[in-house]
N, C-alpha and C positions, 0 to 999 in steps of 0.2 A: 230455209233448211230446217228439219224439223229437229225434232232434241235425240229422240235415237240415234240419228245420223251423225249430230254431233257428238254422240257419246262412242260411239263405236269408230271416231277420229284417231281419236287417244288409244285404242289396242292395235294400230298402224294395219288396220287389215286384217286384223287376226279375230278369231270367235273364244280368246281367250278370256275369261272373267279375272277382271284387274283387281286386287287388294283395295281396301282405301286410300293407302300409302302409296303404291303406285299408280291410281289414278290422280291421287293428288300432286304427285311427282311430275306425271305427265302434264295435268294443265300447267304447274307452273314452269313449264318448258315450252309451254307456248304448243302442245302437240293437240291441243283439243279446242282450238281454232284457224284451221290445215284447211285452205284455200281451195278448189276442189282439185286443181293444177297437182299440189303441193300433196294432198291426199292420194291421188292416183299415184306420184310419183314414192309414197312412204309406202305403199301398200304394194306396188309392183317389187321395189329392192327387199320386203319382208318377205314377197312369197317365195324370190328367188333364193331369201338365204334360209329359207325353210326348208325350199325343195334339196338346198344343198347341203345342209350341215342335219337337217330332221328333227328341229326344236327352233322356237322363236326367237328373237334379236333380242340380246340380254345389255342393258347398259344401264349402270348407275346416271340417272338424267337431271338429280336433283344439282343446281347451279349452272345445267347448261342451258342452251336452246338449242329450237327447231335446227338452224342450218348447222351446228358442230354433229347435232347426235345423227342427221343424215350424211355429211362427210366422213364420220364414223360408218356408218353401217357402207359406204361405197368400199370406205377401206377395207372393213373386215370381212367383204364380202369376198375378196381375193385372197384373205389367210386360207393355209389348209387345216383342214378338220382338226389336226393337232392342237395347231395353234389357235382355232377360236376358241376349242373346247377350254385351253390356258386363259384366253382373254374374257370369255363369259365367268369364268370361275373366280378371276380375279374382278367382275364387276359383281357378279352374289355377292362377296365380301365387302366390295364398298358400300353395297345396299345393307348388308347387315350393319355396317359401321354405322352409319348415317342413323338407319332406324335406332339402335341401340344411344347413339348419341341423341340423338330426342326424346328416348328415354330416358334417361338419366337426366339431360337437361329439365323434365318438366319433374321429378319427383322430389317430391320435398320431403326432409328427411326429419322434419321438427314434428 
């Protein structure tokens, strides 16, 4: 498998361009060594909740893995528009926490 293909594992399907932060969030979720099985199956539930909601699958994925954050996306792929639009909004803010808390944890104030 060549590195492209491995790189473009971790945007689950999408031709989106990842941050640093979220590609690094991704491999350590275990999303950017996706089996080809495991790949077809992340990329088929992203287009579908693309096609349905009209924005990409938003989830805080630092601490989890591969199988929580696809049990995730099967569930919220049945929320209605209301409620993912509630659920992605409240996973932006976890991603902000997170990043924000690695800032503060790496700055030294001496």
């Amino acid at each position: 498998m060549g590195t492209s293909k491995r790189a473009s594992r971790s945007r689950l399907g999408t031709r989106i361009q990842l941050t640093k932060d979220s590609n690094k969030e991704q491999i350590n979720a275990g999303l950017s060594g996706l089996s080809e099985e495991e790949y077809i199956e992340f990329s088929s539930l992203n287009k579908k909740y693309i096609e349905k909601f009209g924005f990409p699958f938003i989830m805080a994925v630092k601490g989890k893995d591969k199988e929580t954050i696809k049990a995730c996306m099967k569930e919220r792929i049945n929320f209605s528009y209301e409620e993912e639009i509630e659920a992605a909004l409240i996973h932006v803010y976890k991603i902000a926490k997170f990043r924000l808390d690695d800032l503060i944890s790496t700055y030294d104030v001496n």
